[in-house]
C-alpha positions as CSV (number, residue, x, y, z in Angstrom):
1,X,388.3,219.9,26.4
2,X,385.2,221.3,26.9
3,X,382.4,222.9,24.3
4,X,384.0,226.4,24.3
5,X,387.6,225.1,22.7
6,X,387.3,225.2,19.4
7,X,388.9,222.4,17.0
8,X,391.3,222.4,15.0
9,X,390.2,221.8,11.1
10,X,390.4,217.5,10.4
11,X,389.6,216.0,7.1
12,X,386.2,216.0,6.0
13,X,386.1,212.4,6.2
14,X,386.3,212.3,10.0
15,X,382.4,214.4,10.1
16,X,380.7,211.7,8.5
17,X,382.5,208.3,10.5
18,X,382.0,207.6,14.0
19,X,378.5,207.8,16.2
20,X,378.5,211.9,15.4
21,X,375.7,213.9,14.5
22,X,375.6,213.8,10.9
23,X,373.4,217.0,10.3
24,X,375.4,219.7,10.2
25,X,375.3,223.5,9.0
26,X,377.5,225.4,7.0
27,X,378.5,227.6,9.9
28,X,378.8,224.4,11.9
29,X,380.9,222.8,9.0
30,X,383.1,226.1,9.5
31,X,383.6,225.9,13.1
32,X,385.1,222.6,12.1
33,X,387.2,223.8,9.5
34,X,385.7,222.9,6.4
35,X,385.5,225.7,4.3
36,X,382.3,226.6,2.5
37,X,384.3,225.5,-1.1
38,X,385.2,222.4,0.9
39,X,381.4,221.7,1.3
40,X,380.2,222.1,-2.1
41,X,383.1,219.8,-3.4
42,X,381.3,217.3,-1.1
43,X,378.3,217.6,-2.1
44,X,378.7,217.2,-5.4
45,X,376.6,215.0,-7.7
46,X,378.0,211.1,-6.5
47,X,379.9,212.9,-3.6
48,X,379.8,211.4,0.1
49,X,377.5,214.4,1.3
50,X,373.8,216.0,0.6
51,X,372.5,219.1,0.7
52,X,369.5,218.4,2.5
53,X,367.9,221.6,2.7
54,X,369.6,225.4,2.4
55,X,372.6,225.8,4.5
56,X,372.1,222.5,5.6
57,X,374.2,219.4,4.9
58,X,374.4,215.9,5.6
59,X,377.3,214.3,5.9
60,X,376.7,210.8,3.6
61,X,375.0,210.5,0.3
62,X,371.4,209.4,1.6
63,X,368.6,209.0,2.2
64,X,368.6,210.9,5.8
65,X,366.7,209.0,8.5
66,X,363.6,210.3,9.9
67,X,365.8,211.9,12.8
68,X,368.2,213.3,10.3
69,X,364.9,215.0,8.6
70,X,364.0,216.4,12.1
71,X,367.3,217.6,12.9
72,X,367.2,219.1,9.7
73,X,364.2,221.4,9.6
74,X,365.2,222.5,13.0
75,X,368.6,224.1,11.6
76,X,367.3,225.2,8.7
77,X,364.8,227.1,10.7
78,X,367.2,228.5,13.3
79,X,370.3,229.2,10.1
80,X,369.0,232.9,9.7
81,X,369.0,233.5,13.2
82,X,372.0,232.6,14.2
83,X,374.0,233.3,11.3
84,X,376.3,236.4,12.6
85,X,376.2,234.0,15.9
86,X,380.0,232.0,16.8
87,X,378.2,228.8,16.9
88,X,379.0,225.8,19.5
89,X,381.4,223.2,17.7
90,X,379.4,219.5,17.8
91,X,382.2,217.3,19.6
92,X,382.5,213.8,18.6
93,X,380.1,211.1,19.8
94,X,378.0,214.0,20.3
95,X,373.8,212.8,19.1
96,X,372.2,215.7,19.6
97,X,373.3,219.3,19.8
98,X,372.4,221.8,22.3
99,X,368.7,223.2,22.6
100,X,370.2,227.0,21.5
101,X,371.5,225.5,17.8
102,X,367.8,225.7,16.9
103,X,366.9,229.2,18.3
104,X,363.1,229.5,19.0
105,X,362.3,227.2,16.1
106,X,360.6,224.0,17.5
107,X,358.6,220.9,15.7
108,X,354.3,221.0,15.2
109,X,352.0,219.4,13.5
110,X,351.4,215.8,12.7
111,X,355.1,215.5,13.3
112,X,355.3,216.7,16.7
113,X,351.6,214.9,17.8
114,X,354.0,211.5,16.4
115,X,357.0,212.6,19.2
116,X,354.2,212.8,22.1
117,X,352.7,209.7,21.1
118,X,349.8,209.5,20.0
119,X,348.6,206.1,18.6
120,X,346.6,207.6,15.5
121,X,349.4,210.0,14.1
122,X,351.0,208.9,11.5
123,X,354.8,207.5,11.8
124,X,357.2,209.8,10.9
125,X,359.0,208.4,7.6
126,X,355.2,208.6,6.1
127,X,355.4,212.5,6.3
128,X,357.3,214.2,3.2
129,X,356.7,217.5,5.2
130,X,357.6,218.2,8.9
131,X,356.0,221.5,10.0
132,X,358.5,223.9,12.2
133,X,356.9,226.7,13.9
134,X,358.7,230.2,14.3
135,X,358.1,233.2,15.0
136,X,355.7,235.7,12.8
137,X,358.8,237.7,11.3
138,X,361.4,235.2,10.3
139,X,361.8,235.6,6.6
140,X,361.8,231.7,5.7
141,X,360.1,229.8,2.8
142,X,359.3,226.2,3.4
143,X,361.3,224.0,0.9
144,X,362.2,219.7,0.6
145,X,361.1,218.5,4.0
146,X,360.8,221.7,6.0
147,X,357.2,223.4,6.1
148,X,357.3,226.8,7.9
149,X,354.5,227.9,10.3
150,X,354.3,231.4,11.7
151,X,353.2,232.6,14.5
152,X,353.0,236.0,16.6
153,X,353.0,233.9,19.8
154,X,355.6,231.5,20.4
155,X,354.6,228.5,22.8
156,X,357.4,227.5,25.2
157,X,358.7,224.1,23.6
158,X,358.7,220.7,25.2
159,X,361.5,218.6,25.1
160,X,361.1,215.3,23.8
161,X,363.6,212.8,22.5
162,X,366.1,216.0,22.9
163,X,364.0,218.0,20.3
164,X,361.9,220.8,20.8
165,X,358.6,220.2,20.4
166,X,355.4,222.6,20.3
167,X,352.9,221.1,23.4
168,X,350.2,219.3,22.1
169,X,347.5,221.5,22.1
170,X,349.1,224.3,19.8
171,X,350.4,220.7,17.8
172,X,346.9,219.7,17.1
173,X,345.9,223.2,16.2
174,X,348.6,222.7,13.3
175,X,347.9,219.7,12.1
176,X,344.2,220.2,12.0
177,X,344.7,223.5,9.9
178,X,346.1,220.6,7.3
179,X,343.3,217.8,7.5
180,X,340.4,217.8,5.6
181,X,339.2,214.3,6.4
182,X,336.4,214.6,9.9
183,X,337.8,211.3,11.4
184,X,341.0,211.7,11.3
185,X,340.4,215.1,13.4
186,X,337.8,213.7,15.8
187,X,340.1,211.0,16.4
188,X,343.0,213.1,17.3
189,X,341.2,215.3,19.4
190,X,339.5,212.4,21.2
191,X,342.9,210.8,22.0
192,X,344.6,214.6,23.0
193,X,341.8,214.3,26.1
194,X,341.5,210.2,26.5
195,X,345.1,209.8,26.5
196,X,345.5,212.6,28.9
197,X,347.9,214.9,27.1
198,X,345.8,217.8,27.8
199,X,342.7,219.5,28.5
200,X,339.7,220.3,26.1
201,X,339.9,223.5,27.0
202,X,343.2,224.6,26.4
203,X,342.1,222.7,22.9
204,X,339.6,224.8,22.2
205,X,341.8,228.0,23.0
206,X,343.9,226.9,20.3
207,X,341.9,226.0,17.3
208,X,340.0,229.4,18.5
209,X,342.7,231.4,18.0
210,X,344.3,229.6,14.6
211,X,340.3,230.4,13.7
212,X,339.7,227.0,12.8
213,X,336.0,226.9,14.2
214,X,334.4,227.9,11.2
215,X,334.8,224.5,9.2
216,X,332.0,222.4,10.1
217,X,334.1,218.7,10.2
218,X,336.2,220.7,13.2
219,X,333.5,221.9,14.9
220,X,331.8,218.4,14.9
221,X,334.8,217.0,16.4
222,X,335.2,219.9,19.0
223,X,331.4,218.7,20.3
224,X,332.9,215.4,20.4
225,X,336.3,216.3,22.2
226,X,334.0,218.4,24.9
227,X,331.5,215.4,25.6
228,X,334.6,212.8,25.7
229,X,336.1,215.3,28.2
230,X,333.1,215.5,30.3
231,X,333.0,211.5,30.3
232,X,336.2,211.2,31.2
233,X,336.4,214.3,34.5
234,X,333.1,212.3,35.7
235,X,335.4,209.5,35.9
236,X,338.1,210.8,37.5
237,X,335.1,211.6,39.8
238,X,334.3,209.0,40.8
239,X,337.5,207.6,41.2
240,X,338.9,210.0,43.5
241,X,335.7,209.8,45.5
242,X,336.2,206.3,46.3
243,X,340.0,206.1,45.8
244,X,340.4,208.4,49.0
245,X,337.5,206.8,50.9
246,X,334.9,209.5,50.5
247,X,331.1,208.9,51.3
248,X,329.2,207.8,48.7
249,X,327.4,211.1,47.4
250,X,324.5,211.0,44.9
251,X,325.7,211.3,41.9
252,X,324.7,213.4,38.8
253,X,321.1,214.7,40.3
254,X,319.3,218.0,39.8
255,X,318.2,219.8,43.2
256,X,314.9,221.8,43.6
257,X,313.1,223.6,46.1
258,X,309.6,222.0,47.6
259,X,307.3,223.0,45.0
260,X,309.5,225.3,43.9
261,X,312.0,225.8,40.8
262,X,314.9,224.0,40.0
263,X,317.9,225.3,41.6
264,X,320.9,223.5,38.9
265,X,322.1,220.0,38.3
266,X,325.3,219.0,40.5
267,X,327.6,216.0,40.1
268,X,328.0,214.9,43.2
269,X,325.9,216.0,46.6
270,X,325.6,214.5,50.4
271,X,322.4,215.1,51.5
272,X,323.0,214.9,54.9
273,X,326.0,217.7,54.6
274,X,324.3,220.1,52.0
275,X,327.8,220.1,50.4
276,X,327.8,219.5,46.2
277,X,330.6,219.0,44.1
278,X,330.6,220.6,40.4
279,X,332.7,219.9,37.7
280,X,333.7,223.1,36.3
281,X,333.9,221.8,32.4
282,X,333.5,224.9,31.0
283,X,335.4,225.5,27.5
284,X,335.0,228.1,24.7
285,X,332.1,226.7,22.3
286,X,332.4,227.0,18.5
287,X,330.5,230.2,17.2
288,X,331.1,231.5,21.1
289,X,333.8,233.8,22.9
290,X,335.9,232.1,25.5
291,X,334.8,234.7,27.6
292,X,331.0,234.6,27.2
293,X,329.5,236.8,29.8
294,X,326.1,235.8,30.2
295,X,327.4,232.1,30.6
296,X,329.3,232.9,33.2
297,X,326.7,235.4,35.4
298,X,324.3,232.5,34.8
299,X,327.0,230.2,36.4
300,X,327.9,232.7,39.4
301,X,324.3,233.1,40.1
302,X,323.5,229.5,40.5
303,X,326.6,229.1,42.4
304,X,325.3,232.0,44.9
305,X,321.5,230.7,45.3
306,X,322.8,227.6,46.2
307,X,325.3,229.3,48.9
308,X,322.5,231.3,50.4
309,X,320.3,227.9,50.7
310,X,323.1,226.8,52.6
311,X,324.7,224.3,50.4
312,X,328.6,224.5,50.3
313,X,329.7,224.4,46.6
314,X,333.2,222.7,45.8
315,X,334.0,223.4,42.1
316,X,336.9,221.0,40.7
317,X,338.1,221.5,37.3
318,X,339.1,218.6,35.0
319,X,343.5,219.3,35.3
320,X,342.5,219.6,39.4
321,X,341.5,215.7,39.2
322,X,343.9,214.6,36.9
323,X,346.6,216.3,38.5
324,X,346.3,216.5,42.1
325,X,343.4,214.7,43.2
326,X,344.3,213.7,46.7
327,X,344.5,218.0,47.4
328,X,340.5,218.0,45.6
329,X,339.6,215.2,47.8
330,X,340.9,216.3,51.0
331,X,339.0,219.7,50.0
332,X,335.8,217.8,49.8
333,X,336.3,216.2,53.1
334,X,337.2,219.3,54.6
335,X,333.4,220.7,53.6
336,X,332.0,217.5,54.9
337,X,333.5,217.9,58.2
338,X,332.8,221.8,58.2
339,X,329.4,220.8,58.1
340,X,328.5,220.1,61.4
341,X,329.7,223.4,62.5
342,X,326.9,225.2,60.3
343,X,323.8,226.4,60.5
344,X,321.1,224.3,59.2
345,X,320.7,223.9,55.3
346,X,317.5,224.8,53.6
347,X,315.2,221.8,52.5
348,X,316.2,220.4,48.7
349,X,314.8,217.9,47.1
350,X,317.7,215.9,45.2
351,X,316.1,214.4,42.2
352,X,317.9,211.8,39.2
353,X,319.3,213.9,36.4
């Protein structure tokens, strides 16, 4: 047998026994022949089933477990748009059905920041509400345990524990839009960049575009995220320097002409190479556009001045280091040993920043 034969009808009894999925809609109840008159006789007052949420049943009298719930608001989201779709019969000792029994629909929120694991968000059977983001047009209300976010532009999910799952950034973005209290969001965002799940930046992006940075406790917290993700690309810094047996640069110093005017701050520079290394931290800034022009012609100018002097430039952004810093490193050593084979640098004097 395999998932396109369809079954024949069994008693109800047989759905809710066994190590089956025991979420179910009615067009999955169908495709297992029980009749839509069958279902409400189940789910009668004192009955062995539930209606969980519209069009959604589960099969024993409660109360659902916290993977039941997810299950749940997944289906209920997805019911409309597959409606006039055959759906896929759930075999038995099947857990989980397939990705396409839930559509676009996918889990945010507080919810989803739970499945990635983060230490601060709150356990799932806490939450009354899991929020389920679909797209801009579906004509759904939220209701019992579902909470319906729209959106224009759908994020491609992640998988986790078999459920899709917004990625964390457009997650926090979700969750913030429901907190009021400062440090619970400063502590989320914190641990979004300390616990590596993802980049300021593409933080940033997202409460930028949900328009969150125009309430003050967020935009606190966003100067927080961006210093903790400063702190934490220095590290990585440093780390790969000596991980991959670099020479010890000087770190974090300011470089100036003789007598002259200060030329821009590095985070790392060898002297004796005129090579500098700059971590490229850049993010959208509350109150500023992601694409802020004069930033960025004040960062291209310094870049060339220093170019003209003679001093190579390596730019590394923060994913580069998390995520592939043996390529950044061999970069770096590449420069140091291109050195030789250049002309002489002009004279800098490296000072302490």
């Amino acid at each position: 047998m395999n998932h396109n034969t369809p079954l024949s009808p069994r008693p109800p009894h047989h759905l809710s026994t066994g190590a089956g999925r025991r979420v179910l809609t009615h067009a999955q109840l169908r495709a297992h022949g029980v009749s839509a008159a069958k279902a409400s006789e189940q789910c009668r007052p004192g009955g062995p089933w539930l209606h969980l949420l519209p069009g959604v049943v589960l099969l024993h009298p409660g109360p659902p477990t916290s993977e039941e719930r997810l299950h749940a608001v997944l289906l209920y989201a997805a019911r409309e748009r597959t409606a006039g779709v055959p759906s896929v019969p759930v075999q038995p000792g099947t857990e989980s059905p397939p990705p396409s029994a839930y559509g676009e629909a996918m889990i945010t929120g507080l919810a989803a920041l739970t499945l990635h694991g983060f230490p601060s968000a709150p356990p799932l059977p806490s939450l009354e509400a899991f929020d389920v983001l679909v797209p801009r047009l579906r004509r759904l209300r939220s209701t019992g345990c579902a909470r319906i976010v729209r959106t224009p532009d759908l994020p491609v999910p992640e998988q986790v524990t078999g459920l899709p799952v917004a990625p964390v950034p457009r997650a926090l973005a979700d969750a913030v839009a429901g907190l009021q209290d400062a440090g619970t969001v400063r502590r989320l965002l914190t641990e979004a960049v300390r616990g590596g799940f993802c980049d300021p930046a593409a933080v940033v992006r997202e409460l930028t575009a949900a328009k969150l940075l125009n309430r003050p406790h967020v935009v606190d917290a966003v100067d927080s995220l961006l210093a903790e993700g400063r702190t934490l690309a220095e590290s990585r810094l440093y780390r790969m320097v000596r991980d991959h047996g670099l020479p010890d640069p000087c770190w974090n110093v300011d470089l100036r002409l003789p007598g002259g005017p200060r030329l821009g701050g590095v985070d790392a520079y060898w002297p004796e190479h005129a090579v500098a290394v700059e971590l490229d931290t850049r993010a959208p800034r509350p109150g500023r556009r992601p694409d802020d022009e004069a930033e960025w012609s004040e960062y291209a100018r310094r870049r060339d001045h220093l170019e003209r002097l003679g001093i190579t430039v390596v730019h590394i952004t923060p994913r580069k280091l998390r995520d592939a810093a043996e390529q950044q490193a061999a970069v770096v050593r590449t420069a140091l040993i291109a050195s030789a084979d250049r002309d002489p640098s002009a004279y800098v004097v490296v000072l302490p920043r």
